[in-house]
C-alpha positions in Angstrom: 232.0 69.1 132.4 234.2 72.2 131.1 235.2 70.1 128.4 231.5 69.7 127.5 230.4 73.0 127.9 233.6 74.1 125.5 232.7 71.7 123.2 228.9 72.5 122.8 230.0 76.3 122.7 232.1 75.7 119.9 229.4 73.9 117.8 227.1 76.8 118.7 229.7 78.8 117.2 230.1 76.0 113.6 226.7 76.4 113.0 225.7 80.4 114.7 228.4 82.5 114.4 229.2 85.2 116.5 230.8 87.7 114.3 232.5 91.5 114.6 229.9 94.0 114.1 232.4 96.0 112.9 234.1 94.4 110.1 232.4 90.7 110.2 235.6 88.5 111.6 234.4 85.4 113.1 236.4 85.3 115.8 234.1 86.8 119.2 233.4 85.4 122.7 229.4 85.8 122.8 229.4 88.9 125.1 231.4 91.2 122.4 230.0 92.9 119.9 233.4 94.2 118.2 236.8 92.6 117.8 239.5 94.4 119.5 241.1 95.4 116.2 237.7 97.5 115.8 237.5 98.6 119.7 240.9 100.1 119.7 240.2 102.0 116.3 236.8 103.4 118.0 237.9 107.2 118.2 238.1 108.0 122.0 237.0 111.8 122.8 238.5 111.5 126.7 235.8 114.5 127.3 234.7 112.9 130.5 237.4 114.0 132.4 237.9 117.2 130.4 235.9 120.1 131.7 234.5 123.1 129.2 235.1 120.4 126.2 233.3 120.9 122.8 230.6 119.0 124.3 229.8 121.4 127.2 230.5 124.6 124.6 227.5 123.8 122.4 225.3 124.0 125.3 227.0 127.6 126.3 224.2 130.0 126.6 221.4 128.1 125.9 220.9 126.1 128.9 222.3 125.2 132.3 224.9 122.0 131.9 226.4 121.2 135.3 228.8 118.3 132.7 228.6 117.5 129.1 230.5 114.7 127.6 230.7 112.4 124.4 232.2 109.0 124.2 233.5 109.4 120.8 234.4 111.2 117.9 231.7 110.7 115.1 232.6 111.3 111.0 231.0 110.1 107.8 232.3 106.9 106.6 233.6 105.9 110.0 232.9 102.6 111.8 230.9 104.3 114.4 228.8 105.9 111.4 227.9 102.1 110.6 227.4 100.9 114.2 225.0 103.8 114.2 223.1 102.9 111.6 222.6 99.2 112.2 221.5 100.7 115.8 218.7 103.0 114.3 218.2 101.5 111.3 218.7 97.8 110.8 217.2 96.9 114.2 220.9 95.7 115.8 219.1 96.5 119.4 222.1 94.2 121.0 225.1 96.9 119.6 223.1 99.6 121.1 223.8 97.5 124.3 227.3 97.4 124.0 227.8 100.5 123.1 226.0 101.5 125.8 228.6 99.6 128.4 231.5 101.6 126.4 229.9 104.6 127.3 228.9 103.2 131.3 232.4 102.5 131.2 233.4 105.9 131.1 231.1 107.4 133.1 231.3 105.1 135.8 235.5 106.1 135.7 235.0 109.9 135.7 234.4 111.6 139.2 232.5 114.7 137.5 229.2 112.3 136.9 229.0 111.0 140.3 226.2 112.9 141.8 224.2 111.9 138.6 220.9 110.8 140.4 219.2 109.0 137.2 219.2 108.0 133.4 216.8 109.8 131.1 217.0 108.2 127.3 215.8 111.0 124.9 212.5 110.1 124.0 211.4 109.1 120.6 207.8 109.9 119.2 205.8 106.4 119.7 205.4 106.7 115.9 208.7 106.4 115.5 209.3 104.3 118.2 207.1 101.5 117.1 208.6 101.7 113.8 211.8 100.9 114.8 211.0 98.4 117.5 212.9 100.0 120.5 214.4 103.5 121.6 218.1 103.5 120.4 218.8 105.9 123.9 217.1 103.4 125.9 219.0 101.1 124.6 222.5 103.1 125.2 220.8 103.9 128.8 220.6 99.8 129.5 224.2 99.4 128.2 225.0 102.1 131.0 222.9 100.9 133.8 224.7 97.1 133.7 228.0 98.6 134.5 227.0 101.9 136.2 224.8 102.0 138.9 221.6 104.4 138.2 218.3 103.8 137.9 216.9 104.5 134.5 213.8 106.7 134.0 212.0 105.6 131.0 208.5 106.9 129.6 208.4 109.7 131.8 209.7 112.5 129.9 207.9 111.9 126.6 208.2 113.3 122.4 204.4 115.2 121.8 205.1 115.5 118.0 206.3 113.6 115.7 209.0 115.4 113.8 210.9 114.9 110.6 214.7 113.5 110.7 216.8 116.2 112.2 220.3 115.1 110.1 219.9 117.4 107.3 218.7 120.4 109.3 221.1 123.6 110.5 220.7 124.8 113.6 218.3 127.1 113.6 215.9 124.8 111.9 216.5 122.0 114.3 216.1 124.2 117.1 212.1 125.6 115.4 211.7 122.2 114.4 212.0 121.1 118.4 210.1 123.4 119.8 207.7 122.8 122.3 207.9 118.7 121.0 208.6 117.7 124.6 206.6 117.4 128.1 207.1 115.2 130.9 204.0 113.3 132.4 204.6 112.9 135.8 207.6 116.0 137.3 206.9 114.8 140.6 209.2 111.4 139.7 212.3 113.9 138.5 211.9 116.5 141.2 214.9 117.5 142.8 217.1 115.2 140.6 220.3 115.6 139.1 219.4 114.3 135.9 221.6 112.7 132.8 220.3 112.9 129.6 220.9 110.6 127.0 221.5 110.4 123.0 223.4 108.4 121.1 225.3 111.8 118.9 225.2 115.4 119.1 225.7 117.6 116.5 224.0 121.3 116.8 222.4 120.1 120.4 218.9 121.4 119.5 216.9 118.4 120.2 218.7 117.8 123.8 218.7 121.6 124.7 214.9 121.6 123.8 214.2 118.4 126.2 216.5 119.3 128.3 214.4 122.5 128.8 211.6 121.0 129.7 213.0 118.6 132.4 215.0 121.9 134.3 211.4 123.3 134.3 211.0 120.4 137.4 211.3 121.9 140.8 214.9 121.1 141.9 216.1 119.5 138.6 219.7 120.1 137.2 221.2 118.3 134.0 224.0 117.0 132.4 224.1 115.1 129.2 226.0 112.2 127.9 226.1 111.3 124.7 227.6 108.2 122.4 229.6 110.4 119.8 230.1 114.1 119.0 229.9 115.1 115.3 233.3 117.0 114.4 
C-alpha cells in the first residue's frame, strides 16, 4: 500500500510540481513552501525572547506594548521582500500560511506571549480586501493558529477608510494618513483580553499604533504585536 501511495505521489509530483517559493528547486515534500537552503538564509531577528528590542522601541511613547516582536529582518532585494510580494500581490495565499507557522513557531517557543488571550489580523479595507482575494494578516494569523493554540478574531476590529499604500509615506504622513481609519464593531467580544495584533512588516508602526488604539480603547484590553518582518 506504501509502495502505492509513494508511487502515485511521485507522479503527482512528474506532472504537478511542488517547487521552492524561494528560488523555484523542484525538490519539496507538499507541506513546504521553501527548501531548506532558503529557510536557513531567512534572516532570524530572535526578538521574541529579547525584551525592549527595536520592535518594542518604535512603539515607545505612543502606545502601551506589554511585548513587541518580529520574526525577521526585512531589506529590499531580499528573499522575504519576494515572499512578501507574491503574499500581497501575486495571490500566493498558501506562503502566507507558512509563513505564518514560522512565525507560530516562535511565538509558541517564547514564554513572554503566553498570556496572549487571542489573534487579531490587521484589518484591510473590504476594497482592498476583495481586490486581493484574502487578508495577507489573516492569513499569517491561520499559519499561527495551526501550531499555536489561540483563537483568531477576524472581522471584528474593522478598516473604515480606504487608504492609499502606506510604503512610500514617512512617519508623520502614515501616522495623518491612519487616523481615525479604524473601529471595532462589537468591544464586548475583546473585552478584558490580552490581545496580539498582527501584520506581516513594520516599518514606522503608524498603521498598528493607530489600530492598536482603538482596540485598548475596550474595557480591560492590553496589546502586544507580532509581526512577520521588521524593516531595518
Amino acid at each position: 500500500m506504501q509502495t502505492i501511495q509513494s508511487s502515485f505521489s511521485d507522479l503527482l509530483h512528474l506532472f504537478f510540481p511542488h517547487i521552492c517559493a524561494g528560488c523555484g528547486t523542484d525538490t519539496l515534500d507538499q507541506e513546504q513552501m521553501l527548501c531548506l537552503h532558503c529557510l536557513n538564509n531567512l534572516p532570524s531577528t530572535n526578538f521574541f525572547d529579547q525584551p525592549n528590542n527595536p520592535v518594542e522601541q518604535v512603539f515607545y511613547g505612543r502606545i502601551p506594548v506589554e511585548n513587541a516582536a518580529a520574526g525577521y529582518f526585512f531589506t529590499k532585494d531580499s528573499l522575504l521582500q519576494n515572499l512578501i510580494i507574491q503574499l500581497k500581490y501575486r495571490g500566493n495565499k498558501a506562503i502566507g500560511f507558512y509563513l505564518g507557522r514560522l512565525l507560530g513557531n516562535y511565538l509558541n517557543d517564547s514564554s513572554r506571549f503566553t498570556n496572549v488571550d487571542a489573534l487579531v489580523p490587521l484589518p484591510l479595507n473590504p476594497r482592498r480586501e476583495k481586490k486581493r482575494g484574502y487578508n495577507q494578516a489573516t492569513a499569517l494569523c491561520n499559519g499561527i493558529l495551526a501550531v499555536w493554540n489561540k483563537p483568531v478574531i477576524d472581522k471584528n476590529v474593522i478598516r473604515k477608510v480606504y487608504t492609499e499604500t502606506q510604503t512610500h509615506k514617512g512617519r508623520i504622513s502614515r501616522w495623518e494618513n491612519m487616523d481615525g481609519i479604524f473601529a471595532v464593531k462589537n468591544p464586548a467580544e475583546l473585552e478584558n483580553k490580552h490581545i496580539l495584533l498582527i501584520d506581516d512588516v513594520v516599518t514606522t508602526g503608524a498603521t498598528l499604533e493607530a489600530c492598536g488604539s482603538e482596540i485598548l480603547k475596550i474595557n480591560g484590553t492590553t496589546l502586544s504585536i507580532a509581526t512577520l518582518a521588521y524593516t531595518i
